[in-house]
PDB file of the backbone (N, CA, C, O) and the ligand in Angstrom, with CONECT records:
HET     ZN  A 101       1
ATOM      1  N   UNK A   1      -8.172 -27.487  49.245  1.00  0.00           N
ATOM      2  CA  UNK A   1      -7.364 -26.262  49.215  1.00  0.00           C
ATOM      3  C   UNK A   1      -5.950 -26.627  48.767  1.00  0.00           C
ATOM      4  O   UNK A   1      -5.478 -27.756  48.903  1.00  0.00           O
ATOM      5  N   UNK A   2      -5.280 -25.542  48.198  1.00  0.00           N
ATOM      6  CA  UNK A   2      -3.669 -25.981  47.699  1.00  0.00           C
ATOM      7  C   UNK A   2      -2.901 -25.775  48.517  1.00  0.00           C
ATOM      8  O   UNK A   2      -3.024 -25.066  49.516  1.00  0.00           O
ATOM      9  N   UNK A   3      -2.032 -26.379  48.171  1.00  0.00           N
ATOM     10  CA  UNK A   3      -0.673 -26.736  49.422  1.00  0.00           C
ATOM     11  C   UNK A   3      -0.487 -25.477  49.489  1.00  0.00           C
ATOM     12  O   UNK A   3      -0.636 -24.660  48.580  1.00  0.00           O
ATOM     13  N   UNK A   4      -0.009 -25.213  51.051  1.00  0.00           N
ATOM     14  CA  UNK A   4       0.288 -23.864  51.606  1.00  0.00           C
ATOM     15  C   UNK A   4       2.069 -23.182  51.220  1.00  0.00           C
ATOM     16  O   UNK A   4       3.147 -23.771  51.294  1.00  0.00           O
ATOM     17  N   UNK A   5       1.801 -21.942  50.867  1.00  0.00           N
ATOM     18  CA  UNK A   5       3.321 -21.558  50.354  1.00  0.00           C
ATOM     19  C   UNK A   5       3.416 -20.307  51.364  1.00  0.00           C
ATOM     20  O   UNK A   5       2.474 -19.868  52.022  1.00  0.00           O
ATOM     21  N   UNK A   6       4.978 -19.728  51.358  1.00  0.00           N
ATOM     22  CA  UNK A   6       5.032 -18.781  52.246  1.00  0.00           C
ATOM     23  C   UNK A   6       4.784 -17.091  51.252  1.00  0.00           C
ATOM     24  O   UNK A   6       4.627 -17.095  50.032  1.00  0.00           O
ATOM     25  N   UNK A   7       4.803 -15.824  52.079  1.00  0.00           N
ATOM     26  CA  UNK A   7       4.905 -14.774  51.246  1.00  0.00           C
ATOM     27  C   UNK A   7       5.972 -14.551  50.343  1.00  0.00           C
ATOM     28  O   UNK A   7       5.794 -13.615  49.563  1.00  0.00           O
ATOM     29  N   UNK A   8       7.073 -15.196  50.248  1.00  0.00           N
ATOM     30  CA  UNK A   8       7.648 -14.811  48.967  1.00  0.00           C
ATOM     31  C   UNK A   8       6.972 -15.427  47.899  1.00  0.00           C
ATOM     32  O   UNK A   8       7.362 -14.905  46.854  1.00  0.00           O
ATOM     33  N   UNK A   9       5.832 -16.616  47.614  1.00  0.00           N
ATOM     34  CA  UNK A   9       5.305 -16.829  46.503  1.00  0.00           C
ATOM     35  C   UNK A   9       4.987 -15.386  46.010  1.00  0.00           C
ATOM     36  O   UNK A   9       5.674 -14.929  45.096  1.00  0.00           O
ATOM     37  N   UNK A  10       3.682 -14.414  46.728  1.00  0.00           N
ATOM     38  CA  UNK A  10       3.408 -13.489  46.017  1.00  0.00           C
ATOM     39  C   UNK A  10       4.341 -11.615  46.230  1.00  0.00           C
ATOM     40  O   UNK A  10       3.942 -10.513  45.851  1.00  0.00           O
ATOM     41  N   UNK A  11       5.632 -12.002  46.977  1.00  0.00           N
ATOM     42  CA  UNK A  11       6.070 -11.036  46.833  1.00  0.00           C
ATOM     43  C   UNK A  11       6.525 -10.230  45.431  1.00  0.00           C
ATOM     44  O   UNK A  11       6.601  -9.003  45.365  1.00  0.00           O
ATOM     45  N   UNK A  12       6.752 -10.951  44.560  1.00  0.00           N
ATOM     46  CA  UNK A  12       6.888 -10.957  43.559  1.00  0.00           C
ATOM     47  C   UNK A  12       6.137 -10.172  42.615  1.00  0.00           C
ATOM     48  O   UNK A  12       6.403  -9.029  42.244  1.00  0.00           O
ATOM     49  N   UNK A  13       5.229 -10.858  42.285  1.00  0.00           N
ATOM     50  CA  UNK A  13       3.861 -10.219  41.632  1.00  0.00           C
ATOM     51  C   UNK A  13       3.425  -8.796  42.530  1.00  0.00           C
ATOM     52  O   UNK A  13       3.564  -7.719  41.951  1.00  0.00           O
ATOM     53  N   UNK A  14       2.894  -8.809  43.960  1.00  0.00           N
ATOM     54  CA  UNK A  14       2.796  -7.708  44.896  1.00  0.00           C
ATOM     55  C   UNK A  14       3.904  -6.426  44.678  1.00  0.00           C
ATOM     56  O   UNK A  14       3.523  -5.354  45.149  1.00  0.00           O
ATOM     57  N   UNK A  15       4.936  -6.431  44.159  1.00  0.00           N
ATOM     58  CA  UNK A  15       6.422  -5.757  44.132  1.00  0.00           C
ATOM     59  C   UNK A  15       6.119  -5.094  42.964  1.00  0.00           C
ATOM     60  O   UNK A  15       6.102  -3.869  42.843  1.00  0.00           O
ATOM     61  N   UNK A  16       5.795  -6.188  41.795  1.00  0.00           N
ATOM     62  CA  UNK A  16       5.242  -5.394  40.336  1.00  0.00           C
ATOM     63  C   UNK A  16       4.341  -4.538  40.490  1.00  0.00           C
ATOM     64  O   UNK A  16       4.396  -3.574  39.727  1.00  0.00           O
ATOM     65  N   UNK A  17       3.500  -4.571  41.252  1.00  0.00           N
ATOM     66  CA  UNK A  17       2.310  -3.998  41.296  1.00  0.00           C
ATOM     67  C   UNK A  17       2.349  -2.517  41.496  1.00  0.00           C
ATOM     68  O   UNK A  17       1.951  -1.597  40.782  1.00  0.00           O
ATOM     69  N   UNK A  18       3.154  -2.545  43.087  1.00  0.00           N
ATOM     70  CA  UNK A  18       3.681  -1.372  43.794  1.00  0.00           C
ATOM     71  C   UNK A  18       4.823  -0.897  43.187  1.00  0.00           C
ATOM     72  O   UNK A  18       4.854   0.330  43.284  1.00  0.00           O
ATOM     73  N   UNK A  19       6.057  -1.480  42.429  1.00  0.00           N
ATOM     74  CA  UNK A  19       7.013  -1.251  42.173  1.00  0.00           C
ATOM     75  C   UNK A  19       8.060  -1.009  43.557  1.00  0.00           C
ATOM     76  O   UNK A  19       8.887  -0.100  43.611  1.00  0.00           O
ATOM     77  N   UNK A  20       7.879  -1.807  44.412  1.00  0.00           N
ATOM     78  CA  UNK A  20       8.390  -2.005  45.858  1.00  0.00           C
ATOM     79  C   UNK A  20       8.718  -3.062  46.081  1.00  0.00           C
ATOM     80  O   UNK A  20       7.790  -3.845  45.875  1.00  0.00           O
ATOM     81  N   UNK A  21       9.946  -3.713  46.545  1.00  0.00           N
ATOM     82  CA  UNK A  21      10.347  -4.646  47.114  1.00  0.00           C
ATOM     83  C   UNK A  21       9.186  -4.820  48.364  1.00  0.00           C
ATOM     84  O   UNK A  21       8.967  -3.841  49.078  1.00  0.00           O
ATOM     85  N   UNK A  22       8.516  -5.990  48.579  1.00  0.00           N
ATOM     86  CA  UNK A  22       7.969  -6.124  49.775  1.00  0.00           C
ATOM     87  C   UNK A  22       7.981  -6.951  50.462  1.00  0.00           C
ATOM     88  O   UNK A  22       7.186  -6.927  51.402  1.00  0.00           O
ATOM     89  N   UNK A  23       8.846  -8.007  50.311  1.00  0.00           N
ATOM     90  CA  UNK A  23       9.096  -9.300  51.336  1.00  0.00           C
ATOM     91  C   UNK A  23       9.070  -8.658  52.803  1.00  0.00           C
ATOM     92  O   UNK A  23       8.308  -8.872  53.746  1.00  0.00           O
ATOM     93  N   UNK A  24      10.273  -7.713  52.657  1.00  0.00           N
ATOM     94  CA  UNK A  24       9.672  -7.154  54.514  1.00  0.00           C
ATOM     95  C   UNK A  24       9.064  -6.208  54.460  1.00  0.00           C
ATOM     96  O   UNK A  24       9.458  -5.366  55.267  1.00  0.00           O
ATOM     97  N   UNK A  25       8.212  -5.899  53.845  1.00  0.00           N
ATOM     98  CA  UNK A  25       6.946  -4.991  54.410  1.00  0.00           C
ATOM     99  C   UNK A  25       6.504  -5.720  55.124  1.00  0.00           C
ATOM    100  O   UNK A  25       6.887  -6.881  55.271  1.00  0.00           O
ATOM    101  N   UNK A  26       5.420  -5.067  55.830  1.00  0.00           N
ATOM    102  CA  UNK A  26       4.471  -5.400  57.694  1.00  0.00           C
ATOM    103  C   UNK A  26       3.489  -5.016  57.222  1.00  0.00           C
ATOM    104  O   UNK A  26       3.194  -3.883  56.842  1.00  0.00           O
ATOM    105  N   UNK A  27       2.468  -6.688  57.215  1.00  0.00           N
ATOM    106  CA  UNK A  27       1.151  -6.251  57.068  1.00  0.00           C
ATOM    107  C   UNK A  27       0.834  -6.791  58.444  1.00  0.00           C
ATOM    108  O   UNK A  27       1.403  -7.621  59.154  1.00  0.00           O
ATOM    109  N   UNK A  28      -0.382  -5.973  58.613  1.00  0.00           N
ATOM    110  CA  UNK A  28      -0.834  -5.699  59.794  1.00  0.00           C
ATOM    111  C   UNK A  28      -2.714  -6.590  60.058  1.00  0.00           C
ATOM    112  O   UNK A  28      -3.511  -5.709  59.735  1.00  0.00           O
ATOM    113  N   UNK A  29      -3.299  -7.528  60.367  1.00  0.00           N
ATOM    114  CA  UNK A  29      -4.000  -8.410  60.346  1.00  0.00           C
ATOM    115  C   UNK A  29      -5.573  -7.494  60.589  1.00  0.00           C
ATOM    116  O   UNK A  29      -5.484  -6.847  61.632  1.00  0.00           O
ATOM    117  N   UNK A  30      -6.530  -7.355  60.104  1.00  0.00           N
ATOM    118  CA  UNK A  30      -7.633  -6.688  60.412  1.00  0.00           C
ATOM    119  C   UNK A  30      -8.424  -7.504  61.054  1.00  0.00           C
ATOM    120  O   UNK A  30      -9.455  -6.996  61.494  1.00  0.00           O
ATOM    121  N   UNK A  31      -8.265  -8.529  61.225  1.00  0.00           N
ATOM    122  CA  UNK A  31      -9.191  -9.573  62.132  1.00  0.00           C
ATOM    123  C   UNK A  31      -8.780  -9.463  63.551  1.00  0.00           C
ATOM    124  O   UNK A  31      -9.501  -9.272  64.530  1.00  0.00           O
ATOM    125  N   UNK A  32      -7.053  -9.668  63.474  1.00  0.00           N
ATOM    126  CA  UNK A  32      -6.551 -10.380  65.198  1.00  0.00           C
ATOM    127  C   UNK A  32      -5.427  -9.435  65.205  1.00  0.00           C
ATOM    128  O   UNK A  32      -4.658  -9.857  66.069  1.00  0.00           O
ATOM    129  N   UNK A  33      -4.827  -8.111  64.550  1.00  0.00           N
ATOM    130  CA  UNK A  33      -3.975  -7.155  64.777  1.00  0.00           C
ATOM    131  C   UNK A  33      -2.373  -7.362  64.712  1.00  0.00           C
ATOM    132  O   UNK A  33      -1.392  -6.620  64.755  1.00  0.00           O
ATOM    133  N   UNK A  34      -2.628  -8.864  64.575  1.00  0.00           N
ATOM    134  CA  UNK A  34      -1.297  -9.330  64.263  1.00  0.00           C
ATOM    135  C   UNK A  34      -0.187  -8.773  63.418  1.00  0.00           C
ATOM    136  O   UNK A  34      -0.546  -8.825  62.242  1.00  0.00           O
ATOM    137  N   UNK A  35       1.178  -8.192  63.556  1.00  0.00           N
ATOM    138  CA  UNK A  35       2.040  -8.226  62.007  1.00  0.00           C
ATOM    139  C   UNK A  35       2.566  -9.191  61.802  1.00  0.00           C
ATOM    140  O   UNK A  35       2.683 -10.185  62.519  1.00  0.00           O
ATOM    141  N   UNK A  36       3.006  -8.943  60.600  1.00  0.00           N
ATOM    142  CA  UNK A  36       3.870 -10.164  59.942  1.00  0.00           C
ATOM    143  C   UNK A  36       4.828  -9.404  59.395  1.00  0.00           C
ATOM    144  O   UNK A  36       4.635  -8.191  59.479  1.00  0.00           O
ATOM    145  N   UNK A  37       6.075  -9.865  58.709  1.00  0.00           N
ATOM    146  CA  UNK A  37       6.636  -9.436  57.241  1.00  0.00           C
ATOM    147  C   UNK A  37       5.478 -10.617  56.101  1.00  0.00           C
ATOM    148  O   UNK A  37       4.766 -11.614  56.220  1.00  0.00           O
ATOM    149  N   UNK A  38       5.987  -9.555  54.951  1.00  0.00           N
ATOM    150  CA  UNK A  38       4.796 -10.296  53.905  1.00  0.00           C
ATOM    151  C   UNK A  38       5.412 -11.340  53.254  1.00  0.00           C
ATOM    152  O   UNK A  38       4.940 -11.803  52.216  1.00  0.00           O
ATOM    153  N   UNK A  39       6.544 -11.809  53.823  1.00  0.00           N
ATOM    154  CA  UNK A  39       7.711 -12.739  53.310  1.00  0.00           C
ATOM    155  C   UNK A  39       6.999 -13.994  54.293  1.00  0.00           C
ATOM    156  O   UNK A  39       7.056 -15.124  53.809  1.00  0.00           O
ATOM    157  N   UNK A  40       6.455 -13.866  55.401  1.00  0.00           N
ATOM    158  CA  UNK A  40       5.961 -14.919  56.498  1.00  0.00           C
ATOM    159  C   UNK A  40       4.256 -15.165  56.582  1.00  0.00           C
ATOM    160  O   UNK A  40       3.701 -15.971  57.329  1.00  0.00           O
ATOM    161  N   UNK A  41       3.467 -14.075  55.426  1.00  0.00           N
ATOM    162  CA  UNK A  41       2.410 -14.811  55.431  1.00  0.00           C
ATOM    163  C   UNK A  41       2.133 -16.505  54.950  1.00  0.00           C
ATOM    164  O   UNK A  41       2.921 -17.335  54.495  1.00  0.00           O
ATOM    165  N   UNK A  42       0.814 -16.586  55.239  1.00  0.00           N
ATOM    166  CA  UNK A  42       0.714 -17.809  54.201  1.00  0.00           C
ATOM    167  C   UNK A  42      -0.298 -17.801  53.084  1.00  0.00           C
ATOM    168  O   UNK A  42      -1.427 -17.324  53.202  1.00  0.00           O
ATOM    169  N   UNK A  43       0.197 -18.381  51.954  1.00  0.00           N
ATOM    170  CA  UNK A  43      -0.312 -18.021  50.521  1.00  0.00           C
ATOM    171  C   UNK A  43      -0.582 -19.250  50.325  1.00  0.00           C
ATOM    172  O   UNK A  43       0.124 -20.163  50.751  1.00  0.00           O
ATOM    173  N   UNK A  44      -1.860 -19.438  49.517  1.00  0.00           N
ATOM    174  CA  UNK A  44      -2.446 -20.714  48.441  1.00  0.00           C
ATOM    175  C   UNK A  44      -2.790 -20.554  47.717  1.00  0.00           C
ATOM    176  O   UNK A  44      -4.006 -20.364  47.670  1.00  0.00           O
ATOM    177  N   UNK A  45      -1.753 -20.483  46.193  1.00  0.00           N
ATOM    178  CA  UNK A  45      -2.047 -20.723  45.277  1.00  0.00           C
ATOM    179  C   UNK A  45      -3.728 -21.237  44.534  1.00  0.00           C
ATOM    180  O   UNK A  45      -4.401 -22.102  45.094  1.00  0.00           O
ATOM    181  N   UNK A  46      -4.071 -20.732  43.588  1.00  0.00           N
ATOM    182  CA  UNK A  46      -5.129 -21.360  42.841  1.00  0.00           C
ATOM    183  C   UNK A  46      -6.263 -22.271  44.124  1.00  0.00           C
ATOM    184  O   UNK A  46      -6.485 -23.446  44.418  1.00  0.00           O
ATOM    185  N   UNK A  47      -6.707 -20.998  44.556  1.00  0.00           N
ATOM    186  CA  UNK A  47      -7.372 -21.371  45.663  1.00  0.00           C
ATOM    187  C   UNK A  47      -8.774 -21.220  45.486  1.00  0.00           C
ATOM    188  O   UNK A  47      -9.493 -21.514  46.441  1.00  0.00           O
ATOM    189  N   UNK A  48      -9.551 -20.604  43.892  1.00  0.00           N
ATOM    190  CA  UNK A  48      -8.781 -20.160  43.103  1.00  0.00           C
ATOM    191  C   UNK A  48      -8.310 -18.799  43.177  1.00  0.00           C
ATOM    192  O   UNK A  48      -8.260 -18.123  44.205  1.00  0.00           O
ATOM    193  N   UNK A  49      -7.995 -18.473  42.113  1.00  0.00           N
ATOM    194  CA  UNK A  49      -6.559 -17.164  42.500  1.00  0.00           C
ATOM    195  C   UNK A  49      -5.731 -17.491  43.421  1.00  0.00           C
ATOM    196  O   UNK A  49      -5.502 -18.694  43.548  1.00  0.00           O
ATOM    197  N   UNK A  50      -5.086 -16.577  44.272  1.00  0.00           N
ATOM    198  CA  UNK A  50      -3.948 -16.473  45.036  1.00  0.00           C
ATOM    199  C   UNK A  50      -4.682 -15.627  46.333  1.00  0.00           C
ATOM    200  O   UNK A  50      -5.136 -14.483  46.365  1.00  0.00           O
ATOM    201  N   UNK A  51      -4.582 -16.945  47.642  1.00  0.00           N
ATOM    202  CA  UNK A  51      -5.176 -16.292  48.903  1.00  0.00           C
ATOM    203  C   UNK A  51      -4.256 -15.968  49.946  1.00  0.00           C
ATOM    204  O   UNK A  51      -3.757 -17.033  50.309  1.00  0.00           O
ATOM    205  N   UNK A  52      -3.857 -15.158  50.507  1.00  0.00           N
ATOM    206  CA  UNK A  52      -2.904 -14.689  51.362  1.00  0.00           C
ATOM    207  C   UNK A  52      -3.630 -15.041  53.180  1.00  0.00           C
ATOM    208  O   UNK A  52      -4.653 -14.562  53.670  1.00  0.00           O
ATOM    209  N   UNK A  53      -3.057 -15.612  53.545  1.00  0.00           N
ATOM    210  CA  UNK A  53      -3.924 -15.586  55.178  1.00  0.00           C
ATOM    211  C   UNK A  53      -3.119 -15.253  56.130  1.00  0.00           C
ATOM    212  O   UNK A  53      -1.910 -15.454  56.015  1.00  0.00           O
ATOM    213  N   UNK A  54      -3.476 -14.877  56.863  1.00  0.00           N
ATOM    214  CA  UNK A  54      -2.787 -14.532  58.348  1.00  0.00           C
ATOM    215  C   UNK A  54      -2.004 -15.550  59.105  1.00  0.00           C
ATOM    216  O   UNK A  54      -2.588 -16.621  59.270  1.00  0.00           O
ATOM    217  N   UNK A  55      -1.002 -15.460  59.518  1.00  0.00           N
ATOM    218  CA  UNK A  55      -0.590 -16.808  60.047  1.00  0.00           C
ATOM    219  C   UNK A  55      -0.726 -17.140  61.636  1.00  0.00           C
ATOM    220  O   UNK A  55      -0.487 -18.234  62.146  1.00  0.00           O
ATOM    221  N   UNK A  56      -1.168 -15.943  62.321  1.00  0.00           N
ATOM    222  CA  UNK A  56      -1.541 -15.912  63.449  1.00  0.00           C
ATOM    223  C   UNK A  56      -3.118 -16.531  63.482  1.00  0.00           C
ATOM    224  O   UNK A  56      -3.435 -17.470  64.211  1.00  0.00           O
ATOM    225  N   UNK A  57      -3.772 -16.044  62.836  1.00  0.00           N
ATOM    226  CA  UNK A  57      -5.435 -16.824  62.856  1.00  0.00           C
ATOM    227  C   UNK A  57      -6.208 -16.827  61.488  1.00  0.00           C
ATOM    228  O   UNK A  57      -7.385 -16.496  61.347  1.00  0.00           O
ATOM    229  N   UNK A  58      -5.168 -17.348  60.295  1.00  0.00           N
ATOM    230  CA  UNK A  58      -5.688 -17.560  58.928  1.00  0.00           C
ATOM    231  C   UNK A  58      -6.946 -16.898  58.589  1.00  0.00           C
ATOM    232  O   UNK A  58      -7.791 -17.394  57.843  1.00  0.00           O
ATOM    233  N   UNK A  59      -7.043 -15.728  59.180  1.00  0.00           N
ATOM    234  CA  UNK A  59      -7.915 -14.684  58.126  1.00  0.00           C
ATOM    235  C   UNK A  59      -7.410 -14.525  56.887  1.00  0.00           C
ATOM    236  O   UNK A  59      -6.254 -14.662  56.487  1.00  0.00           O
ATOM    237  N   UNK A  60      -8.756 -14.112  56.116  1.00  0.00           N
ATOM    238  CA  UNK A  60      -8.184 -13.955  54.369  1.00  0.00           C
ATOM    239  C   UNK A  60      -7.616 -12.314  54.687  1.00  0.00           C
ATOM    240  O   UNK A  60      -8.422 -11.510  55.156  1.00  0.00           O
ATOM    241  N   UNK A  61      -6.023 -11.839  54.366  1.00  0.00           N
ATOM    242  CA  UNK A  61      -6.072 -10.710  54.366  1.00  0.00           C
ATOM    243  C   UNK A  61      -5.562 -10.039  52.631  1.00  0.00           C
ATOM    244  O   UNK A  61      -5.080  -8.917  52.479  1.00  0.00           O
ATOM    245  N   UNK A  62      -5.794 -10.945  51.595  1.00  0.00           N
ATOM    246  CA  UNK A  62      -5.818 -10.520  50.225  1.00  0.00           C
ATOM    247  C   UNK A  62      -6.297 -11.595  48.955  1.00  0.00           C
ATOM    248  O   UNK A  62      -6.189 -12.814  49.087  1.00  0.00           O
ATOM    249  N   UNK A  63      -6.616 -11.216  48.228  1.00  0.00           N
ATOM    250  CA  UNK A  63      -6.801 -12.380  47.329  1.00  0.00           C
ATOM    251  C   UNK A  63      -6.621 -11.708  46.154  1.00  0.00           C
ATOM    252  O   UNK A  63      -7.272 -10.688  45.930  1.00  0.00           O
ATOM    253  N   UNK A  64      -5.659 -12.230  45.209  1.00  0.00           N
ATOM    254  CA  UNK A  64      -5.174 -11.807  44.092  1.00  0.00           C
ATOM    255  C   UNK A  64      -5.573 -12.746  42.659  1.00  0.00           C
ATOM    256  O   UNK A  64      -5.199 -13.900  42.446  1.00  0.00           O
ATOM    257  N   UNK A  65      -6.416 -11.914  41.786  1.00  0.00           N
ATOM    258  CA  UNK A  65      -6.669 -13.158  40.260  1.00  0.00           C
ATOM    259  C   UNK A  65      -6.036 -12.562  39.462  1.00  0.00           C
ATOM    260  O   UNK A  65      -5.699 -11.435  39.826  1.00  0.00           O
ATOM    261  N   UNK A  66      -5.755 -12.844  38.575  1.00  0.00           N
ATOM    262  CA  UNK A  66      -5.063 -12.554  37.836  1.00  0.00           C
ATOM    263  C   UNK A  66      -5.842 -12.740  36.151  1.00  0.00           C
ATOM    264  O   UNK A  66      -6.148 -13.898  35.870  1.00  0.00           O
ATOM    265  N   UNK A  67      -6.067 -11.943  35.368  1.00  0.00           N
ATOM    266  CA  UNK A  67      -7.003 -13.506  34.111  1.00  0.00           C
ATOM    267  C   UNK A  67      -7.369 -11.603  32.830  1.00  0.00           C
ATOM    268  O   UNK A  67      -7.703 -10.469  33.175  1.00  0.00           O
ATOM    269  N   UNK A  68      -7.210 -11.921  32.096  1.00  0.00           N
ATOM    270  CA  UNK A  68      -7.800 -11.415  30.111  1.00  0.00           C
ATOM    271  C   UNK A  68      -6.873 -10.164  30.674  1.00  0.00           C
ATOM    272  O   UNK A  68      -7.510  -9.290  31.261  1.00  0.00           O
ATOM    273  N   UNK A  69      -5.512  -9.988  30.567  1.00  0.00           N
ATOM    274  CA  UNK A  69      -4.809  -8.631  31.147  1.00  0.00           C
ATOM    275  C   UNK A  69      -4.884  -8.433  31.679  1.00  0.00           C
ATOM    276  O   UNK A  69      -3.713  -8.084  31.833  1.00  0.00           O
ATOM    277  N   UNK A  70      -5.608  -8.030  33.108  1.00  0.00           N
ATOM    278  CA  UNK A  70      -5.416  -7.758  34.241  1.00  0.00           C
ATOM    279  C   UNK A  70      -5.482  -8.008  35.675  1.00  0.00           C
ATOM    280  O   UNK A  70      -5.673  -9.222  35.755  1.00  0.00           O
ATOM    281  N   UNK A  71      -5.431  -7.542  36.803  1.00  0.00           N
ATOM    282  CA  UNK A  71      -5.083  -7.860  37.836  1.00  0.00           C
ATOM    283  C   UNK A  71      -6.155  -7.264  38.952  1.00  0.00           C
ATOM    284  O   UNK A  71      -6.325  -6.052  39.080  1.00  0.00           O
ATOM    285  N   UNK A  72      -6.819  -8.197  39.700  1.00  0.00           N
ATOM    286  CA  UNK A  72      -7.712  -7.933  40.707  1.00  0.00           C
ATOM    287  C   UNK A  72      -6.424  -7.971  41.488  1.00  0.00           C
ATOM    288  O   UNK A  72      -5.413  -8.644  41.285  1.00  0.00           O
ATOM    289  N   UNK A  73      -6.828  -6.671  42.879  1.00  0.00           N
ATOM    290  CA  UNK A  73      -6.000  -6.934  43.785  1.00  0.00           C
ATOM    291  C   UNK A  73      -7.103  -6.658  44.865  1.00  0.00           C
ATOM    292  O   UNK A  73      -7.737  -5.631  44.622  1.00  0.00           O
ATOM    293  N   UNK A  74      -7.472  -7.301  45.960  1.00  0.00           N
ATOM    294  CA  UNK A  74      -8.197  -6.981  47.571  1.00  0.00           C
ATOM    295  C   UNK A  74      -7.429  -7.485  48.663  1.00  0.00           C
ATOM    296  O   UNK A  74      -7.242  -8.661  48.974  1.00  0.00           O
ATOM    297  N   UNK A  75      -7.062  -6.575  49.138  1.00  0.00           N
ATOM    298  CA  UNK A  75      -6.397  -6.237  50.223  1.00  0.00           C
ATOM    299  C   UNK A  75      -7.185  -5.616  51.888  1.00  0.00           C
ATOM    300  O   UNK A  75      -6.666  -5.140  52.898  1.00  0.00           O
ATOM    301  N   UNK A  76      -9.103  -6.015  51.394  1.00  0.00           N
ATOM    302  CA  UNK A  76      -9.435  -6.078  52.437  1.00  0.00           C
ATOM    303  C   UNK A  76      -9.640  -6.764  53.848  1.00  0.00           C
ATOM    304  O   UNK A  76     -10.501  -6.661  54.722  1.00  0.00           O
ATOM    305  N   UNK A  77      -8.564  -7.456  53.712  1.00  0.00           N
ATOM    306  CA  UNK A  77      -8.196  -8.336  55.348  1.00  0.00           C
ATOM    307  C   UNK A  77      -6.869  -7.761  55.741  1.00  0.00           C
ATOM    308  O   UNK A  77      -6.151  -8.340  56.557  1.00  0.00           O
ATOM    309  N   UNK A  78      -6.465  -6.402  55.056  1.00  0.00           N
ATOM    310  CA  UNK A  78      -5.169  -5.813  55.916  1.00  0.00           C
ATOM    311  C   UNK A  78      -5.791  -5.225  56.576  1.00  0.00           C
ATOM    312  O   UNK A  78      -6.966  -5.034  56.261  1.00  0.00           O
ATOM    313  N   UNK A  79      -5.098  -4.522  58.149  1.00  0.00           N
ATOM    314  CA  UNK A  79      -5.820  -3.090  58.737  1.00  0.00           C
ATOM    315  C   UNK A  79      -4.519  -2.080  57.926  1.00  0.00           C
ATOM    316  O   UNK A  79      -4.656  -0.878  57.699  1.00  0.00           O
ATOM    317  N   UNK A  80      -3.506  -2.745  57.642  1.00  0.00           N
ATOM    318  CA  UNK A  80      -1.916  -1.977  57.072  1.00  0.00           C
ATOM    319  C   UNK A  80      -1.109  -2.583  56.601  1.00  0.00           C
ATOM    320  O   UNK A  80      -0.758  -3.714  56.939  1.00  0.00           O
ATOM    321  N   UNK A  81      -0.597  -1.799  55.574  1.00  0.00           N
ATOM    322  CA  UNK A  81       0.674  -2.398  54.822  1.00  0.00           C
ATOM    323  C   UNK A  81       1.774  -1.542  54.846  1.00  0.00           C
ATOM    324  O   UNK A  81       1.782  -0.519  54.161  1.00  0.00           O
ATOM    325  N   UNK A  82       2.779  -1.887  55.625  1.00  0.00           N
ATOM    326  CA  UNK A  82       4.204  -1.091  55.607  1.00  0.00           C
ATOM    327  C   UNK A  82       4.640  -1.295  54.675  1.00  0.00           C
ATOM    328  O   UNK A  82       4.265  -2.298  54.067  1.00  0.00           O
ATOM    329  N   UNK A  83       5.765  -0.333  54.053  1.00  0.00           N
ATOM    330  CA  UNK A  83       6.277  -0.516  53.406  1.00  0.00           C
ATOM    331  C   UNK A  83       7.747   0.656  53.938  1.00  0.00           C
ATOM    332  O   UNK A  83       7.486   1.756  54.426  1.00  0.00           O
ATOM    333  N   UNK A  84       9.024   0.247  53.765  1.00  0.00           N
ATOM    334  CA  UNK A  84       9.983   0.840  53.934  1.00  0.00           C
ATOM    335  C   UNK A  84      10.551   1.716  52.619  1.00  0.00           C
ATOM    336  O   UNK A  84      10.937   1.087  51.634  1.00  0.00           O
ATOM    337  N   UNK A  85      10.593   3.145  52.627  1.00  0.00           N
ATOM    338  CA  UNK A  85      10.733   3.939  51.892  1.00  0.00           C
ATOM    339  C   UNK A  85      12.235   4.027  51.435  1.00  0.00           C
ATOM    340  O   UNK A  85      12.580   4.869  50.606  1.00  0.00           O
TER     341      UNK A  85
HETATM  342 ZN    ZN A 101      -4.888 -12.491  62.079  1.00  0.00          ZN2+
END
């Protein structure tokens, strides 16, 4: 597995997506209910793609590829994603 990075690796890309700043958005853990800001998950790179885990009990809560123009996004290991309006 690749060295572990924090959520600002994919805040970035995630921000384009939404057109939202989201470092402090609050995702919310669908496994163990945990929040986070998405600035404090943990991300691994080319895992492959980009895996986001929980940092309370490293559930997968997204996995992002990227590849021929476009962009897979699954976001089925959130129960929620805040976002501040
Ligand atoms: Zn969790």
């Amino acid at each position: 597995m690749s060295a572990r990075l924090d959520g600002n690796a994919v805040a970035g890309l995630l921000g384009e997506l939404v057109g939202r700043e989201l470092t402090l958005a609050t995702g919310v853990c669908g496994s163990c209910g945990a929040s986070a800001f998405v600035a404090e998950l943990h991300v691994y790179l080319r895992a492959p793609g980009t895996v986001v885990r929980c940092p309370a009990c490293e559930a997968v809560l997204s996995r992002i590829v990227e590849g021929r123009g476009r962009v897979w996004l699954d976001l089925s290991g959130l129960a929620t994603l805040e976002l501040t309006l």
